[in-house]
C-alpha positions as CSV (number, residue, x, y, z in Angstrom):
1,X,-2.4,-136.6,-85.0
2,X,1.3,-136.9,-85.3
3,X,3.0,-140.6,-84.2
4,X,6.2,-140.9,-82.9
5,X,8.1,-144.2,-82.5
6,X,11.0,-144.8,-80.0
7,X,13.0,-148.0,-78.7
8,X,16.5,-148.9,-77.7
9,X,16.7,-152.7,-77.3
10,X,19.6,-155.5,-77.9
11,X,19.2,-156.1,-81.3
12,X,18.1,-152.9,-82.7
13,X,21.0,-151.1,-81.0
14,X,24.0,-152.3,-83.8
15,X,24.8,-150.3,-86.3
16,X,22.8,-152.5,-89.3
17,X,19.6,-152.7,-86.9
18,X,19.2,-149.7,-86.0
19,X,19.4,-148.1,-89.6
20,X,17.4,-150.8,-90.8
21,X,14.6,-149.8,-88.3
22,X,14.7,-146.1,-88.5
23,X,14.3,-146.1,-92.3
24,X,11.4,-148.7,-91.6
25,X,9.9,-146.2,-89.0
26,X,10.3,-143.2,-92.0
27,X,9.1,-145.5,-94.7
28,X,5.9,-146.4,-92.5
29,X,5.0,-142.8,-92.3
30,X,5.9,-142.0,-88.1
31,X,7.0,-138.5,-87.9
32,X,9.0,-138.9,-85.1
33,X,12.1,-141.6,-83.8
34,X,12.5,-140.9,-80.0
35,X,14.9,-142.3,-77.1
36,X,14.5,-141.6,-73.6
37,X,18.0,-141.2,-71.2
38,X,18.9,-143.2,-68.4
39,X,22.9,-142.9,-68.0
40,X,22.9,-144.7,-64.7
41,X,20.0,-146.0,-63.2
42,X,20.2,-148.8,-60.7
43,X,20.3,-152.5,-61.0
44,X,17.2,-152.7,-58.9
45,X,15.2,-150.4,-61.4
46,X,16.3,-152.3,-64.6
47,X,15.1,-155.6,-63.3
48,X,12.1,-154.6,-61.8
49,X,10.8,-153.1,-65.3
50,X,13.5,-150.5,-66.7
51,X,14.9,-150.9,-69.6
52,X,18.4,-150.7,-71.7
53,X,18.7,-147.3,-73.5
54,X,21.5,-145.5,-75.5
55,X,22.7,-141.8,-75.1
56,X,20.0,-140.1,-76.9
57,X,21.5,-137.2,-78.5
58,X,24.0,-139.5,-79.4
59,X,21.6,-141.8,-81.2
60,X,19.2,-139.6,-82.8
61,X,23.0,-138.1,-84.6
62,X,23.4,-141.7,-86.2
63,X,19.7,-141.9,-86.8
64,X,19.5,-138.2,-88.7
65,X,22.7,-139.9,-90.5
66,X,20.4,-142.9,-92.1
67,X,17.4,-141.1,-92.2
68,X,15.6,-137.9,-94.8
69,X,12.9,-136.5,-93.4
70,X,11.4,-138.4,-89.8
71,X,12.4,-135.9,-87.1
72,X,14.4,-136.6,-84.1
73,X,12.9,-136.4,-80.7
74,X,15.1,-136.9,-77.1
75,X,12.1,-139.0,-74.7
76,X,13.2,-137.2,-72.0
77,X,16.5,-135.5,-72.4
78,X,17.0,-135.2,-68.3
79,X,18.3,-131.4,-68.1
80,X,19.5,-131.2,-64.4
81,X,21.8,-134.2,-65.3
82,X,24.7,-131.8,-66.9
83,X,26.1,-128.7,-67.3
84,X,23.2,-126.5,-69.5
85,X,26.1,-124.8,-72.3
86,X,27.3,-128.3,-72.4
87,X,23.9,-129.9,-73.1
88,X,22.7,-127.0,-75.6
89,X,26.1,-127.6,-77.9
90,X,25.1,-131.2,-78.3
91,X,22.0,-130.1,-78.9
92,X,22.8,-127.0,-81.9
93,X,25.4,-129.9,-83.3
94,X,22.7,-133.1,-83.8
95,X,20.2,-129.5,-85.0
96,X,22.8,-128.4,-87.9
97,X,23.6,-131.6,-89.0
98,X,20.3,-133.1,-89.1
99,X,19.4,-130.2,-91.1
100,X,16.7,-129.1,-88.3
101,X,14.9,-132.1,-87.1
102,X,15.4,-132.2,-83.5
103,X,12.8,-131.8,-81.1
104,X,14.1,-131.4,-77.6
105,X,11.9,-133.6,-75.0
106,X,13.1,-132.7,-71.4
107,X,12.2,-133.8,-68.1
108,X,13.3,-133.2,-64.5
109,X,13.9,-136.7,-63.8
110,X,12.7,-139.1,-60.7
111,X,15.5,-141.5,-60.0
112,X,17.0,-140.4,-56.9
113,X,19.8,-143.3,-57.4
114,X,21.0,-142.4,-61.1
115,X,21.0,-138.5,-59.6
116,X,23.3,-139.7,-57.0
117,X,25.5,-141.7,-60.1
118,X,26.1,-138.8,-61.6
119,X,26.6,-136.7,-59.0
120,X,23.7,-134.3,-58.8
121,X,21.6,-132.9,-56.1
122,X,18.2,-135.0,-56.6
123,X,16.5,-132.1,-54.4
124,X,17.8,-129.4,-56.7
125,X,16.2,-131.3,-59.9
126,X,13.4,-128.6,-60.2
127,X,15.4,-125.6,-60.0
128,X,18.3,-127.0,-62.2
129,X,15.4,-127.8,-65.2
130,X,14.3,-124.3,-64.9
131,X,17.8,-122.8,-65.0
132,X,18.3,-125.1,-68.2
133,X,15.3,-124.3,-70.1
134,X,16.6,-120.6,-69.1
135,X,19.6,-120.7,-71.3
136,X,18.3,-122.8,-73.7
137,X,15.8,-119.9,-74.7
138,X,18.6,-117.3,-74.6
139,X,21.8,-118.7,-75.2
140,X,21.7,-118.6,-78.9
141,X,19.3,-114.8,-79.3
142,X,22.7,-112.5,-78.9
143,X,26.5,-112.5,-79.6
144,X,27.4,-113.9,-76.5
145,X,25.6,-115.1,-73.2
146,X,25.9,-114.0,-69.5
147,X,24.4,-115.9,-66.6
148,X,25.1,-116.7,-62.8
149,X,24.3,-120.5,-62.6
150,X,23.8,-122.5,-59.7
151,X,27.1,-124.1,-60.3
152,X,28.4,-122.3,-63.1
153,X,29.1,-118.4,-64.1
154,X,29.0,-117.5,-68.1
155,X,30.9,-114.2,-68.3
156,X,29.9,-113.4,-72.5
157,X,30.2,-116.8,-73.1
158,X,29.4,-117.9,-77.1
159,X,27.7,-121.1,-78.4
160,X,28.8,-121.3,-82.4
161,X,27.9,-122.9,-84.7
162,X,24.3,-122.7,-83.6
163,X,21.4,-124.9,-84.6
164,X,19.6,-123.9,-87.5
165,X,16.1,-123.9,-86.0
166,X,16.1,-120.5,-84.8
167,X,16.3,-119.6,-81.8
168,X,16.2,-123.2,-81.0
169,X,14.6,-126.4,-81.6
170,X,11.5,-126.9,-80.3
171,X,11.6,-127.8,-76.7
172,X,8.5,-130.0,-75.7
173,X,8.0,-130.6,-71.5
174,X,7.3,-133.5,-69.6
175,X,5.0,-134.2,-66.6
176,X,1.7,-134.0,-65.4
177,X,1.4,-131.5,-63.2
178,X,0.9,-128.0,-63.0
179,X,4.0,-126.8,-62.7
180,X,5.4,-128.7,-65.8
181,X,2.4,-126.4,-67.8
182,X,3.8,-123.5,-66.4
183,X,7.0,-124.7,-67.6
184,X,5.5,-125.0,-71.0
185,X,3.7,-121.5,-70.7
186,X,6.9,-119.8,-69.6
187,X,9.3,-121.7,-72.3
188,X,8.1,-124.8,-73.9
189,X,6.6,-125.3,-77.9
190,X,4.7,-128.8,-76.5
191,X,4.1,-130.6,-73.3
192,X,4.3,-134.2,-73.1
193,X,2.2,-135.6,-70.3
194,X,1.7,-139.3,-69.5
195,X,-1.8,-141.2,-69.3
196,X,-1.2,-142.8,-65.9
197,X,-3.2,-143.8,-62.5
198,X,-1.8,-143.4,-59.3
199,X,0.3,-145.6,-58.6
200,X,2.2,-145.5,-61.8
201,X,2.2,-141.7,-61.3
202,X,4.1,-142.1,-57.4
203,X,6.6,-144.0,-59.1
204,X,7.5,-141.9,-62.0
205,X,7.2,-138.6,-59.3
206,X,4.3,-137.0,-61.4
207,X,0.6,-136.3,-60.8
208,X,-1.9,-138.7,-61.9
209,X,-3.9,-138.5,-65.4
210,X,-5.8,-141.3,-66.3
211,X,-8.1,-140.1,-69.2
212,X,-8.9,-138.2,-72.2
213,X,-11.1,-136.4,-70.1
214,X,-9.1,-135.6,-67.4
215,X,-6.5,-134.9,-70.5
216,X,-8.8,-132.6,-71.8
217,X,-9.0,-130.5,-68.6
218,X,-5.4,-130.1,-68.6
219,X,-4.6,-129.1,-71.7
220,X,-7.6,-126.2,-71.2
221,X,-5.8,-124.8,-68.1
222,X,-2.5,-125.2,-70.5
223,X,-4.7,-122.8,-72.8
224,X,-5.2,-120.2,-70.5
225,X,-1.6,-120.4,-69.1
226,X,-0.2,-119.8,-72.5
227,X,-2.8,-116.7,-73.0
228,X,-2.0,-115.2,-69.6
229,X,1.6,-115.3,-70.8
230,X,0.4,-114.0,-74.3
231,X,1.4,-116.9,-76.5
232,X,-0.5,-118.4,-79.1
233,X,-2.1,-121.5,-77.7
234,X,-3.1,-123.1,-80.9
235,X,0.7,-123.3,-81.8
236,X,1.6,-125.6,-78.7
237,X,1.9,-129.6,-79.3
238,X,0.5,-131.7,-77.3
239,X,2.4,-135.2,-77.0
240,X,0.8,-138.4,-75.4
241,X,1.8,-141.5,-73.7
242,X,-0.9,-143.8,-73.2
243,X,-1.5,-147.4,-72.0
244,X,-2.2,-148.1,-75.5
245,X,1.3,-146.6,-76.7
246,X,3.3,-150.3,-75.6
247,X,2.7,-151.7,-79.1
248,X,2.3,-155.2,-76.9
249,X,-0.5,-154.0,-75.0
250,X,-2.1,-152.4,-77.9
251,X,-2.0,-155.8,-79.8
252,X,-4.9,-157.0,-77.9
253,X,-7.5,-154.5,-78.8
254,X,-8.7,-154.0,-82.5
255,X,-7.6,-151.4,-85.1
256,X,-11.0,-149.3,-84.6
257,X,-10.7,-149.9,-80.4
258,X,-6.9,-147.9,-81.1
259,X,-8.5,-145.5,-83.8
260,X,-11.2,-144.6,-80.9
261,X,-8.4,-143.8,-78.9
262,X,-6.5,-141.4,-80.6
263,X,-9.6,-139.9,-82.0
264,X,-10.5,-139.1,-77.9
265,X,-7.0,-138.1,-77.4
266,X,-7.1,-135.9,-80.7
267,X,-10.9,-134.2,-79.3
268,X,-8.7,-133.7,-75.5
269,X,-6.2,-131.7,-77.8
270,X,-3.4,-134.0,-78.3
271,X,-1.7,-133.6,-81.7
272,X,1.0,-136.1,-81.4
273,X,0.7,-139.7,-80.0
274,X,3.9,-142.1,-78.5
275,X,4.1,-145.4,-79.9
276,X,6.7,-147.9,-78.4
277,X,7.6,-150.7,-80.8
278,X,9.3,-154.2,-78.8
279,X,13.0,-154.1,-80.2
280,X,13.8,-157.7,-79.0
281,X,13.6,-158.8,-82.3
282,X,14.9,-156.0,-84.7
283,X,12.4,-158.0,-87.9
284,X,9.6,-158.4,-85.4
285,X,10.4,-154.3,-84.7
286,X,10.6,-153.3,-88.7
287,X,6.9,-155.4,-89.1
288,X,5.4,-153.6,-86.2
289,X,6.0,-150.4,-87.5
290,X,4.9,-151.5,-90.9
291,X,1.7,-152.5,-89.9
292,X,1.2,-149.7,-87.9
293,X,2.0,-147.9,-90.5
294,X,-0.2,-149.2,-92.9
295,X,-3.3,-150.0,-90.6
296,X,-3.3,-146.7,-88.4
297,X,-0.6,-143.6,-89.7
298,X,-1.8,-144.3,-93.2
299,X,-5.2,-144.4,-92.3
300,X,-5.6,-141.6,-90.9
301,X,-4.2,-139.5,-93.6
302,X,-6.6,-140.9,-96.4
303,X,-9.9,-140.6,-94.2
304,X,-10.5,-137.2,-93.0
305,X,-12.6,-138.7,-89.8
306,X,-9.8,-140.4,-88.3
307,X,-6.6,-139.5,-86.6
C-alpha cells in the first residue's frame, strides 16, 4: 500500500520549510505530497477545528519544483468552486512541468459558507462536479472542445499546452457514498473515501463508513460498478483516510497496532493510505515523516507480509 503525506501549517508554509519537508517526505519513501483547498471558509469553521491551507495547485507547482520523483496529489481539489477550462489549465500546467506527477483529488465540497464566499450556488455543487469531471475527460482527446455549460458555452475552444499524462492525470474521487462510486465508475482512476462514524460523516455531508469491513463492502459494489461500465476494476486506486491517518492520534498505538491497520485496509482493497503529519513545528514535521518512514513505508517494502 501506497502512503501519501499532506499538511499546510505556519511554519512549513515558507519557502525554506516547505522544501525542507517535501524532500524529507521523498527521502522517507511516501509516494504522495497532498493539500486539500479551502479558499474561504468561515471564521467559525477554522476555530472550531479547520485548519490553515494554501492554494493547492499552486503548492504542489513549488513542491514538483524542490522535489524528483514523490507525486503530487490536490486533497480535494473542490471542482464546482471555478470555472472547469480554467481549473483544467492549472491543472495541464503543474502536469507538464512536474513532468507528470499530478494526481487530481476532487471533491464536491460541504461548506455552504465558503460556497457563498466565492459566489457559487451550494445546491448546484453536485451537478457542477459532474459537469467538471465532464470536461476534464474530454477537453484534452480532440483539437478543440465544444460544450454548453451551466454557466459557460465553449464554442471549439482549445486547452494547449496540454498535460503530459494523456488524456489526463489521474483523477481520484472523494466521498462515501454511492453516488461518488458512480462518479468513479463513470470517470474516475481512484476513489478516496473517508473512515468516519456518523457524526463526523453529517458534518463533512458524506455517508458514514466506519470499518475495513464496511470498506470492504464498498469497494465490492465499486467493482461491479466499474464492470457494468466495462472498465478494468483491478486498475482503480483505492485511497484511505482513517482515524489512524492524524499522525497525533496514531502516536498512541504501537508500530504493529498501525501495521494491523493497513494490513485490514490493504485485505478491504485499499492500495494507498493518507498520512497527516502536524506542521506546527516544521523539525517536529521532517522527524515524523522520517520515522514513519523508516518504521512503517520502509517496512513494508522489505517484508512481503506487510503493507
Amino acid at each position: 500500500m501506497r502512503s501519501g503525506s499532506g499538511t499546510a501549517t505556519r511554519n512549513c508554509t515558507d519557502p525554506r520549510g516547505m522544501t525542507r519537508f517535501v524532500r524529507a517526505a521523498e527521502e522517507a519513501g511516501f509516494d504522495a505530497v497532498a493539500f486539500t483547498e479551502h479558499p474561504a471558509p468561515s471564521a467559525k469553521w477554522f476555530s472550531g477545528g479547520g485548519h490553515a491551507s494554501l492554494d493547492p495547485l499552486a503548492a504542489l507547482a513549488f513542491c514538483a519544483a524542490a522535489t524528483q520523483r514523490i507525486r503530487l496529489l490536490t486533497y480535494m481539489l473542490v471542482l464546482p468552486y471555478r470555472n472547469p477550462l480554467l481549473t483544467a489549465k492549472t491543472i495541464a500546467t503543474v502536469d507538464r512541468l512536474s513532468g507528470g506527477r499530478l494526481t487530481i483529488g476532487v471533491g464536491g465540497g460541504y461548506l455552504r459558507s465558503e460556497f457563498g464566499a466565492v459566489g457559487v450556488d451550494f445546491q448546484e455543487r453536485g451537478a457542477l462536479l459532474d459537469e467538471a469531471l465532464e470536461v476534464l475527460g474530454e477537453l484534452w482527446k480532440a483539437e478543440s472542445y465544444r460544450i454548453e455549460g451551466r454557466h459557460f458555452t465553449a464554442r471549439g475552444q482549445v486547452s494547449l499546452p496540454g498535460p503530459t499524462q494523456r488524456p489526463h492525470p489521474p483523477i481520484w474521487v472523494g466521498g462515501n457514498s454511492r453516488k461518488a462510486r458512480q462518479r468513479v465508475a463513470r470517470a474516475g482512476q481512484g476513489w478516496a473515501p473517508l473512515l468516519l462514524g456518523e457524526r463526523l460523516a453529517e458534518t463533512a455531508r458524506t455517508a458514514a463508513l466506519s470499518s475495513p469491513d464496511e470498506l470492504a463492502t464498498a469497494v465490492a459494489e465499486l467493482r461491479e460498478l466499474l464492470e457494468q461500465a466495462g472498465r478494468a476494476a483491478d486498475r482503480i486506486d483505492v485511497q484511505v483516510h482513517s482515524p489512524q491517518t492524524d499522525f497525533a492520534r496514531r502516536a498512541t498505538l504501537s508500530i504493529d497496532e498501525h501495521r494491523h491497520h493497513l494490513g485490514e485496509l490493504g485485505d478491504a482493497g485499499a492500495t494507498w493510505f493518507v498520512v497527516r503529519i502536524p506542521g506546527g513545528d516544521l523539525a517536529a514535521a521532517c522527524d515524523a515523516v522520517r520515522a514513519y518512514g523508516r518504521d512503517v513505508i520502509a517496512a513494508a517494502h522489505t517484508d512481503p507480509n506487510r503493507r
